[in-house]
Structures are given as structure tokens and as C-alpha cells.
VEXDREN-2710 file (C-alpha; in Angstrom, 1 decimal):
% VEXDREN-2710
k/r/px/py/pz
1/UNK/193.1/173.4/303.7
2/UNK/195.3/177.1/304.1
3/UNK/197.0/177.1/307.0
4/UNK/198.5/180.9/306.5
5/UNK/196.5/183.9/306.9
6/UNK/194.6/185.3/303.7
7/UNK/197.2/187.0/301.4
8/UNK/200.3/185.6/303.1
9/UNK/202.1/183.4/300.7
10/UNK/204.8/180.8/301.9
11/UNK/208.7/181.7/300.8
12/UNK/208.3/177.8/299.5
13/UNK/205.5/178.9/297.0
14/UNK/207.2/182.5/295.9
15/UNK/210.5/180.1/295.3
16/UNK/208.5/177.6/293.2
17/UNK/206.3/180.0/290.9
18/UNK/210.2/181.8/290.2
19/UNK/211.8/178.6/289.3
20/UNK/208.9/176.9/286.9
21/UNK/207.2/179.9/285.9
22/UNK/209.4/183.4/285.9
23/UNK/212.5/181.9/285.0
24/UNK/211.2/179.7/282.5
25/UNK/209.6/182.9/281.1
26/UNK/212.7/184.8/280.9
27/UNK/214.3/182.2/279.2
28/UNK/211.5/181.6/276.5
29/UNK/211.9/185.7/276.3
30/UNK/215.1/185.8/275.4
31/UNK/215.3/183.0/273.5
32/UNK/212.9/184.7/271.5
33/UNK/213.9/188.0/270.7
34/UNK/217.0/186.5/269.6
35/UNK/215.4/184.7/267.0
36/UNK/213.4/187.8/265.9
37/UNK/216.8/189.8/266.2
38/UNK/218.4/186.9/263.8
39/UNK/215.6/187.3/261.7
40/UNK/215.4/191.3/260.9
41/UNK/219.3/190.4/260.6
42/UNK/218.8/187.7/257.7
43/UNK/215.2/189.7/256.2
44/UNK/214.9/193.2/256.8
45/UNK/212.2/193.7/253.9
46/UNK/209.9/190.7/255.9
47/UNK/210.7/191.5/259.1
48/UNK/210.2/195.5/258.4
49/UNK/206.4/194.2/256.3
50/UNK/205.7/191.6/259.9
51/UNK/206.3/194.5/262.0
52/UNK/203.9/197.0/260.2
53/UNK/201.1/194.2/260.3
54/UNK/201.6/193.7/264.1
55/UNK/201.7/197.5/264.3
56/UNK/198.5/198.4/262.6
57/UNK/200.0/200.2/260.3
58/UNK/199.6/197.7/257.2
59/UNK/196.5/196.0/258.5
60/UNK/195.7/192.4/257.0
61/UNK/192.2/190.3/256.7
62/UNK/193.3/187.0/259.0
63/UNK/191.3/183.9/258.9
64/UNK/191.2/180.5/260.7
65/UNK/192.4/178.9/257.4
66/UNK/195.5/181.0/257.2
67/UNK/196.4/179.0/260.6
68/UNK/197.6/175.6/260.6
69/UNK/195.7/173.4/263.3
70/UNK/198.3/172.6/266.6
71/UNK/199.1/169.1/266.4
72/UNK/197.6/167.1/268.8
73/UNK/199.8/166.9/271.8
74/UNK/200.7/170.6/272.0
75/UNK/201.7/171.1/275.2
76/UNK/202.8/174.9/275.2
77/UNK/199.8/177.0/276.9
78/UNK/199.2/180.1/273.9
79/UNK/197.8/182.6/276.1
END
């Protein structure tokens, strides 16, 4: 059962999410505009042609064969 009132949330469970979920998350965030930083910095032309397909602006017909399957055992949620 909840023993707090609706909406109150225990400093123990604020303290949890932060440690496994935010921090984590700002970790994996850094971690990876740094690798997108390192890799305008080592292919401008790519990186410049990657960013105008994300953009829109040099749109790109995408089908499930141009992704390889996740090997099994992925454990990394992708949402």
C-alpha cells in the first residue's frame, strides 16, 4: 500500500529517481554531445549532410532494412 497522501512523494524516492535516473541521464547527455562535437570536428561534410536529414531539410526515404536488428540482450531502453 501508499502510506503518504496522494501527490506527496517521499524525499527517499525524489533522491532515488535523481541518482538512477537524472543523473545517469546527464551523464549519457554529455557523453553524447561530445561524441557528436568529436564528430563534426573529425567530418564536417557528414556531420553538416546528418544534420540536414535530422533537420528536414534534406529529407531521406528510411526503411526497416536500413536498420540493423538490436542484438539480443539489449538492455538500453530506446525511447
Amino acid at each position: 500500500g501508499w502510506d503518504y497522501e496522494p501527490f506527496e512523494i517521499p524525499a527517499e524516492v525524489y533522491a532515488d529517481f535523481k541518482e538512477n535516473v537524472a543523473d545517469r541521464g546527464a551523464s549519457a547527455y554529455q557523453a553524447w554531445t561530445k561524441l557528436v562535437a568529436d564528430y563534426k570536428e573529425a567530418h564536417p561534410e557528414l556531420a553538416a549532410e546528418v544534420e540536414a536529414i535530422i533537420d528536414g531539410r534534406d529529407p531521406v526515404e528510411v526503411t526497416p532494412a536500413d536498420f540493423p536488428a538490436l542484438e539480443n540482450g539489449f538492455s538500453q531502453a530506446t525511447r
